[in-house]
N, C-alpha and C positions, 0 to 999 in steps of 0.2 A: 291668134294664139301662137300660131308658129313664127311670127316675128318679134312677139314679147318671149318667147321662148331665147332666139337668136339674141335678144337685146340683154339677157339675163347671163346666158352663154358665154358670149363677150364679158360683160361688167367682172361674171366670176375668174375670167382666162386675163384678163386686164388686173387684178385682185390680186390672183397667185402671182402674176407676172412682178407685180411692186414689190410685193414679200419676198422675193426670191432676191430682187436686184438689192431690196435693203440688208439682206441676209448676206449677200457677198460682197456689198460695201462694207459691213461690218467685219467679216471674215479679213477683206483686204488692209482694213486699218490696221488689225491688230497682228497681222502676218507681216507688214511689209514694213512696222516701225522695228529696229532695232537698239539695243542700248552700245551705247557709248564705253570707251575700254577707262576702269579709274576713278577714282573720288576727285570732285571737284575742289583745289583749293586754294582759297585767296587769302588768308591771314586771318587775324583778330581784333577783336576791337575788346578794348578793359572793359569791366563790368558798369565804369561811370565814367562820363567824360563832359569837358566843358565846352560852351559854344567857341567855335574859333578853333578848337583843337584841328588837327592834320594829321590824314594816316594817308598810306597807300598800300593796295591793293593790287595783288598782280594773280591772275587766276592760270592755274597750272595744273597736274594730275591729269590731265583728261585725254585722250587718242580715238582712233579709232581701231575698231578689230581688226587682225591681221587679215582676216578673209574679206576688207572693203578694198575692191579696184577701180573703183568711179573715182577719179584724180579730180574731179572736178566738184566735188561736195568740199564745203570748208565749215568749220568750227565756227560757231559764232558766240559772243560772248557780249554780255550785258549785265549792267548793275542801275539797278532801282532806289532810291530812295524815299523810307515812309511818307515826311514831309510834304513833298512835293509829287512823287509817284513818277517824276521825269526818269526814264532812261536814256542811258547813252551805251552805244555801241563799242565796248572799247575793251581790249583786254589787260589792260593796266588800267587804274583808275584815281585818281586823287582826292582824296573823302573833306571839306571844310565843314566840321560840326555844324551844322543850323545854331542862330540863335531863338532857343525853343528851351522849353522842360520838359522831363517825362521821357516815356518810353521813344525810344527810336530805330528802325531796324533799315539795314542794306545788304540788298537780296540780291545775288551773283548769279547768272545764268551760263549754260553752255549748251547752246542749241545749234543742231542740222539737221540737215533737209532728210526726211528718211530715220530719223532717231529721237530716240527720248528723250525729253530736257532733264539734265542734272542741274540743281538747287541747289543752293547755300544760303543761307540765311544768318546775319550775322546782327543780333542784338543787343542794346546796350541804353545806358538811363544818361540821361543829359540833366548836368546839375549845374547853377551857379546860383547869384547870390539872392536872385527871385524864387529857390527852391522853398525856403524857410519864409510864412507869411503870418501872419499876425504876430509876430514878438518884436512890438517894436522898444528898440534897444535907444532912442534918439536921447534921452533925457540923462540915460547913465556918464562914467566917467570912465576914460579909458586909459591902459596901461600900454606903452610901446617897449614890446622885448627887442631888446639890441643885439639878440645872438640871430635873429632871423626880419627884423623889422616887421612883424606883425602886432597887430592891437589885439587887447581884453577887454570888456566892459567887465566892470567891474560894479558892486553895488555894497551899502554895510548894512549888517545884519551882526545884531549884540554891539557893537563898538569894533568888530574888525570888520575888512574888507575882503567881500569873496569875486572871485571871478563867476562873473555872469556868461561868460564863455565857455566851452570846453576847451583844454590846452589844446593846442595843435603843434607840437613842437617836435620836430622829426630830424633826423642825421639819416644818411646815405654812404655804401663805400663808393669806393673807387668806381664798380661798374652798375651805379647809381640803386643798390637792392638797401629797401629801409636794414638798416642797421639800431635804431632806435628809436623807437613807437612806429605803430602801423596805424595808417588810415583804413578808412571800415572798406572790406573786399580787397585791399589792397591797390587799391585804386587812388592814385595822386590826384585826379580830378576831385577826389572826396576829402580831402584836407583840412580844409575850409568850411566843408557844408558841417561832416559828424563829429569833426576833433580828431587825436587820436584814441587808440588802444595802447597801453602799456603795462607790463610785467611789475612787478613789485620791485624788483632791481633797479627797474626803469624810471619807477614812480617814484623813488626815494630824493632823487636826485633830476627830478624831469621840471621842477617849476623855476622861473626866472628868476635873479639876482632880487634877495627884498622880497622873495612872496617864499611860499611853501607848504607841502604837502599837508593835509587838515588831518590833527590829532583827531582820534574818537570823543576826544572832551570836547571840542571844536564843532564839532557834528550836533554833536547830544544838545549842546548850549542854543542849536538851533531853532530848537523844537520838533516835535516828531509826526505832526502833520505834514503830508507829503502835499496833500492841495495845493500847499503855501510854496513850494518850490516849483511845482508842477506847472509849463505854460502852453496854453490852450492855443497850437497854433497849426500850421497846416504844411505837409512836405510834398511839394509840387500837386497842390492840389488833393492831397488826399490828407484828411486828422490824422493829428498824432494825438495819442493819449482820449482811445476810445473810451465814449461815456460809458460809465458806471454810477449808480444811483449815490453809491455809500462814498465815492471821492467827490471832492469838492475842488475842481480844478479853480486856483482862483491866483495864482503867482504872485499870491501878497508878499513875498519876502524879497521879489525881483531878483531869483536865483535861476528864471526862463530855464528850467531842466527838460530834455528833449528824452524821449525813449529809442534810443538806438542800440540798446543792447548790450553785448556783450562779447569775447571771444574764449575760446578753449584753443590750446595750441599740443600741437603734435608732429615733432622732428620739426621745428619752425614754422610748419603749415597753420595758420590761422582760422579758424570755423568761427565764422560770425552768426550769433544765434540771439532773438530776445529781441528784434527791430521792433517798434510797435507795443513791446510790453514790457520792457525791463529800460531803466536809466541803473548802470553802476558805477559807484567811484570809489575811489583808493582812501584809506583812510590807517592812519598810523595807532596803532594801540600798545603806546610803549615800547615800538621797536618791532611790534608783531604784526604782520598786514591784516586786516579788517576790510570788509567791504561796507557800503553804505549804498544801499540799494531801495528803489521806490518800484511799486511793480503796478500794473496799470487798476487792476481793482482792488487795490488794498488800500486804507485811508491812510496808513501810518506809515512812515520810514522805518525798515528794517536793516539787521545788521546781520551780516554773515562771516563770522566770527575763524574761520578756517578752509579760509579761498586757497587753492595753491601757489607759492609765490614764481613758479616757473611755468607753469601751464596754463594760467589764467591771466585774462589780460582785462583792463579796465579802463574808466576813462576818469578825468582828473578835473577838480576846482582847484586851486591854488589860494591862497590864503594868508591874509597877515595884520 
């Protein structure tokens, strides 16, 4: 008895003993890490970019607190990449886009010995011309604008010819800020995948030599099943033009309309709103701007009869 007694003695003195040392392991963790003096900062990345794009990165803001005199701790600095998950050790850093789509992110670190890692995480959508998948365009005919050398498909519906594209047609000043039509987010990488947005001003005078802005008669003459324009196709992997029982997505008129939206603008700032559920475009009613709008559960093409011509921004077929 008296040595299961002693044997039990121990186990319990051995018991408290572990609880105590994990009790001041934990105390010691959270006492002896300090934070870092600063926000960590390394730049930006646009909202979309293309594979091949180049940025650089240089991480900066960060110190140590005045009261650290261990000379011999240093700053370490590291950036990740989603893709791959490689790190490298380096406080400047050279970013080459992946050739990939979708979501992409590069996460900046600043770590020492003794302190808390400060984060950056810098996100951003990788778009090129595998973003847009089922609309195949191979059969149509296409139009080369000479003010920037880009192609239209183009397709006929009534006896004219409409652009199966959305314009993309943009001017820059001097220290390259769009000056006329925006890409969707503002983003140059996006040029090409959504078209642009344009003002009524913009839109009056935005389509190529030989084409032009589509009267409300032009529209109407199309007919007002949106199915028929609407194409069923998919942007990096995810639909566009979520089903709905009562639309009949079926692009018989081979006018491939995509849903990306729209924009509202204030003191030049652009709010893109509507990805997913609204396609808008410009359309002339006698000199009065009109919208001509499809929205993703409605079976018909709607008109919106008093858009603002300064605050609202649209996207464009071209027409002749």
């Amino acid at each position: 008895m008296t040595q299961m007694k002693l044997s039990k003695t121990l186990l319990t003195a051995l018991a408290i003993c572990a609880i105590a040392a994990a009790c001041k392991k934990e105390d010691d963790s959270t006492s002896t890490y300090k934070s870092l003096s600063g926000t960590l900062e390394v730049g930006e990345l646009p909202a979309f970019v293309n594979p091949g794009d180049e940025f650089d990165f240089v991480s900066e803001g960060i110190s140590f607190p005045e009261d650290e005199t261990d000379d011999s701790i240093e700053i370490v600095y590291t950036y990740t990449t989603s893709d791959t998950d490689q790190t490298d050790t380096v406080s400047t850093y050279h970013l080459v886009v992946p050739d990939i789509i979708g979501e992409f992110t590069l996460t900046a670190k600043a770590t020492a010995t003794g302190y808390y890692t400060k984060t950056v995480a810098l996100t951003t959508t990788v778009v090129s011309d595998k973003s847009i998948t089922g609309a195949n365009k191979k059969n149509l005919t296409s139009h080369h604008d000479s003010r920037d050398a880009k192609r239209y498909h183009y397709t006929t519906i009534g006896g004219q010819k409409w652009f199966s594209d959305n314009l993309a047609y943009f001017e820059t000043d001097e220290e390259e800020n769009y000056s006329f039509g925006r890409p969707y987010m503002d983003a140059s990488a996006a040029e090409d995948i959504f078209g642009g947005f344009y003002t009524w001003e913009e839109a009056q005078r935005a389509c190529p030599e030989g084409w032009h802005l589509p009267s409300l008669d032009e529209w109407n003459a199309i007919g007002d099943q949106a199915g028929d324009l609407m194409c069923d196709a998919y942007y990096n992997g995810v639909r566009l033009w979520e089903f709905w029982p009562d639309v009949k997505v079926t692009n018989a008129k081979r006018f491939f309309a995509f849903p990306f939206g729209y924009a509202t603008i204030v003191d030049d700032a652009y709010d893109f709103t509507g990805f997913n559920d609204y396609a808008f475009y410009w359309a002339d009613n006698a000199g009065s701007p009109v919208c001509c709008y499809i929205y993703v559960a409605a079976p018909r093409i709607n008109v919106w009869d008093n858009p603002s011509p300064t605050d609202f921004a649209a996207q464009i077929r071209c027409v002749k």
